[in-house]
C-alpha positions in Angstrom: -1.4 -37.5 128.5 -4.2 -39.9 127.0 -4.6 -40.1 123.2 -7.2 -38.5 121.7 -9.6 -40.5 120.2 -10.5 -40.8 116.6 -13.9 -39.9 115.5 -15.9 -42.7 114.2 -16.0 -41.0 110.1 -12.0 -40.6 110.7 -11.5 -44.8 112.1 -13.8 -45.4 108.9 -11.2 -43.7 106.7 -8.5 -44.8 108.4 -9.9 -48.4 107.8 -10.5 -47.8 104.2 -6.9 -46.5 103.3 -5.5 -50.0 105.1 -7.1 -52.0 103.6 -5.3 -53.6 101.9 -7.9 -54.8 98.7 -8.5 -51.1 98.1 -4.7 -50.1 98.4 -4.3 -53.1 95.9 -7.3 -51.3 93.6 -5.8 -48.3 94.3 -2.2 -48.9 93.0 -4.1 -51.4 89.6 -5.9 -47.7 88.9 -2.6 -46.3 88.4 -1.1 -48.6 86.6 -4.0 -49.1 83.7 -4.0 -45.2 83.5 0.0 -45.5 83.0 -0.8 -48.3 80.3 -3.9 -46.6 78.9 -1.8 -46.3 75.3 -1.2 -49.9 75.2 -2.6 -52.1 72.1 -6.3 -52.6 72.1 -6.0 -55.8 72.4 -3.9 -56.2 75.4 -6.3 -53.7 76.9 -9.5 -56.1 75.7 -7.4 -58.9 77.7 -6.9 -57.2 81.1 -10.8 -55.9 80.6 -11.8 -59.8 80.8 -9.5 -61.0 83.3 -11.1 -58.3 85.4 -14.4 -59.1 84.7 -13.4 -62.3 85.5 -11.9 -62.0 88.9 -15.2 -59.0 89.9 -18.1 -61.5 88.9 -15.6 -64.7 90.9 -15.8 -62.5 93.4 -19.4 -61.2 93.5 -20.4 -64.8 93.2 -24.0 -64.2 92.2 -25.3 -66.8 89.6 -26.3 -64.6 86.9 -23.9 -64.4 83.1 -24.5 -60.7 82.3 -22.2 -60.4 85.7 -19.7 -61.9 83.7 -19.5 -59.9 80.4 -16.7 -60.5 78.2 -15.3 -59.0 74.8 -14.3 -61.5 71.9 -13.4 -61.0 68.4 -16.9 -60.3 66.9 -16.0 -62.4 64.1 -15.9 -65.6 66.5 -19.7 -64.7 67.0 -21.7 -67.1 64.5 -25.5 -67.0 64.1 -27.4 -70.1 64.8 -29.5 -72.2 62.9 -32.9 -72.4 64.7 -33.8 -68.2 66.0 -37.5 -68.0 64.9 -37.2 -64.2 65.5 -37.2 -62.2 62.4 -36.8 -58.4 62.4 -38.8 -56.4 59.6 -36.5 -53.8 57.6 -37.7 -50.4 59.4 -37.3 -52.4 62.4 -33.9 -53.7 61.9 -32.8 -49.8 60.5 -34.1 -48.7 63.8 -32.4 -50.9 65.7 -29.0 -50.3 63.7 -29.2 -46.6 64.3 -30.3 -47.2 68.6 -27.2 -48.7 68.4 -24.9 -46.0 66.7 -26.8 -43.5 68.3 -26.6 -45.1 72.2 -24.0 -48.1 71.5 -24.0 -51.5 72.5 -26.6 -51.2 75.9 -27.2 -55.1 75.6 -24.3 -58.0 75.4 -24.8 -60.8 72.8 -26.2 -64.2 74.3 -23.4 -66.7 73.5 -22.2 -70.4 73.7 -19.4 -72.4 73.3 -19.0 -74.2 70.1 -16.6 -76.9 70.8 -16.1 -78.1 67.1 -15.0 -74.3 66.0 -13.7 -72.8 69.0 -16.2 -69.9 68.0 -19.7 -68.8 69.8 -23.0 -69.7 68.7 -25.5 -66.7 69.1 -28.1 -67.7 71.4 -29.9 -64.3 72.2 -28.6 -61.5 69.9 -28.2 -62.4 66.0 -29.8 -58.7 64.8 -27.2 -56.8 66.9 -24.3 -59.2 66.4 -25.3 -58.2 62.4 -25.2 -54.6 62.9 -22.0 -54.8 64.4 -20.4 -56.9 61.6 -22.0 -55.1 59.0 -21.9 -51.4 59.8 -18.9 -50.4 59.8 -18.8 -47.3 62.0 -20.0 -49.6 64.8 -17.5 -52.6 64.1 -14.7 -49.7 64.6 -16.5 -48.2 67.5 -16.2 -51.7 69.1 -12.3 -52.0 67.7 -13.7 -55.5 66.3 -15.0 -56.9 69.5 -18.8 -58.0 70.6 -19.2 -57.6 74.3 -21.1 -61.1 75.5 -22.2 -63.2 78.2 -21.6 -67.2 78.1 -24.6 -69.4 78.4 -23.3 -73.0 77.8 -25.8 -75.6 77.7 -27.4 -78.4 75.2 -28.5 -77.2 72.1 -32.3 -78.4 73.2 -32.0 -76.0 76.1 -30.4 -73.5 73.8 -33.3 -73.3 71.9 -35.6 -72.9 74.7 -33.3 -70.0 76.0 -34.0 -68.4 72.4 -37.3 -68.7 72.4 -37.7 -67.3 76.7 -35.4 -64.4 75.4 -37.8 -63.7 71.8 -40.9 -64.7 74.1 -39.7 -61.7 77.1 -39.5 -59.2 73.9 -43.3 -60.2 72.5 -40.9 -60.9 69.3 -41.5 -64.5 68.8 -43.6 -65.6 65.9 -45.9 -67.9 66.2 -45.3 -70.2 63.0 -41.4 -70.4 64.2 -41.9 -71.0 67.3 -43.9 -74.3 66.0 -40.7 -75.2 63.9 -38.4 -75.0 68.0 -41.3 -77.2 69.2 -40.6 -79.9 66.7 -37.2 -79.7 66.4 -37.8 -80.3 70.9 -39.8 -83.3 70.0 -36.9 -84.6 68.0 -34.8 -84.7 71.0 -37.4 -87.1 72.8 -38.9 -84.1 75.1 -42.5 -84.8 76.2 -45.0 -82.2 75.8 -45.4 -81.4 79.3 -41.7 -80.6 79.1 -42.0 -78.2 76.5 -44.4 -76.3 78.1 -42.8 -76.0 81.3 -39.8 -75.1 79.0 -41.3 -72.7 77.3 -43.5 -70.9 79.8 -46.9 -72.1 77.9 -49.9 -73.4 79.0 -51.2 -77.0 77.7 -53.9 -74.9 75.3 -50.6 -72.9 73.8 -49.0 -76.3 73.3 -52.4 -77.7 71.2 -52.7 -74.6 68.9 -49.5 -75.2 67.6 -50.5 -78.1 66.5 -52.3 -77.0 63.8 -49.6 -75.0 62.4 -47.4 -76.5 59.4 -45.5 -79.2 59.8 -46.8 -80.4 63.5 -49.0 -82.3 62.8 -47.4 -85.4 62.1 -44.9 -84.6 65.2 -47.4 -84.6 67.8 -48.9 -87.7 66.2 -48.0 -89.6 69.1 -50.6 -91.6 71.7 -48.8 -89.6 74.2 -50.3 -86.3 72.8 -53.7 -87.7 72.3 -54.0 -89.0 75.4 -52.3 -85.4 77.3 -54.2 -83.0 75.6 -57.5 -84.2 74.1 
C-alpha cells in the first residue's frame, strides 16, 4: 500500500522541527529559562555573546544590530558635544526615560588608553542613567550601546550628523567642531561633505567667534569668495 503523502503545511513543520538551528534554539531556550536565577552579570554576558553571534549572523552593516550592555560607568562623556540640553528639557527627557526606559542605545567608541567608551551620540541619557538612581538600578548598572570606532575627527562629525538629524545642534558649537576639523588638516570642502552643509552653511560660520582666524587660509578665500 503507497504512503500517504504529507500535506505541504505538515512537510513545512516537519522541516522546521529538523532543523537542526531551530532544535539548537530550541534546547538554548530551555536552558536560559533553567538559568534565569543566575547572577546579573553572567546573564549581561550570555545577552552580548548572543547579540554577538545574531548580528555575525544577520551580517547587515549597521551597529544598532549589534547592541551591547557594559558597565555604565565605563561610559565617559567626551570633550567636544556641542549639544546642550536646557533644564525642562533634560527633566523631560529624564522622566521619558523612567516612564518608557532606555528606547535608544548610547553611541560609543573605544578608548584604547582607558579601556572605557567615549560617548559619541548619547551624553544626556548616559547622565540620567548615572545620576538617577531608580534608572541606574533599573539597568542593574549597565548602559545598553552600540560601537562606532573610528578617528576622533570622524567622531566628531558623527556627533554633529547625530545632533544635526535631532535639529539639536547649536549653531555657535558647531563653529567650535568646524575648527577643531580644521586643526586636523581637513579642507573645507571636506567638512561640508562631512557635515551635510552647503558651501553658504560653511561661510556663515565664519563669522561666528573664534573662526575667523581659522579659515584665514588662501584656500578659503579662494573656495568660497
Amino acid at each position: 500500500m503507497a504512503r500517504k503523502k504529507q500535506p505541504v503545511e505538515a512537510q513545512a513543520i516537519s522541516a522546521h522541527v529538523t532543523d537542526p538551528i531551530s532544535v539548537l534554539m530550541e534546547q538554548l531556550q530551555s536552558a536560559l529559562v533553567a538559568a534565569s536565577g543566575a547572577a546579573v552579570e553572567d546573564r549581561v554576558a550570555r545577552y552580548n555573546a548572543l547579540v554577538t553571534m545574531a548580528a555575525e549572523h544577520v551580517n547587515l552593516p549597521h551597529p544598532a544590530l549589534g547592541m551591547q550592555l557594559v558597565p555604565v560607568d565605563t561610559v565617559q562623556g567626551n570633550d567636544y558635544n556641542p549639544n546642550k540640553v536646557a533644564p525642562p528639557e533634560m527633566r523631560l527627557l529624564q522622566l521619558s526615560i523612567a516612564k518608557d526606559g532606555m528606547t535608544m542605545p548610547v553611541v560609543v567608541a573605544d578608548d584604547s588608553e582607558s579601556g572605557n567608551y567615549t560617548v559619541v551620540d548619547g551624553f544626556h541619557r548616559t547622565t540620567v542613567v548615572k545620576t538617577v538612581k531608580t534608572v541606574r538600578d533599573s539597568l542593574a548598572g549597565y548602559m545598553p550601546v552600540v560601537k562606532l570606532n573610528k578617528s576622533i575627527q570622524d567622531r566628531i562629525t558623527s556627533t554633529v550628523r547625530h545632533n544635526m538629524a535631532r535639529g539639536t545642534h547649536q549653531v555657535e558649537l558647531s563653529a567650535k567642531l568646524v575648527t577643531a576639523l580644521k586643526k586636523h588638516n581637513w579642507t573645507n570642502e571636506r567638512i561640508g561633505m562631512e557635515l551635510g552643509m552647503d558651501p553658504d552653511e560653511v561661510l556663515r560660520l565664519k563669522q561666528i567667534t573664534g573662526l575667523a582666524e581659522a579659515f584665514a587660509d588662501k584656500e578659503f578665500s579662494r573656495a568660497w569668495q
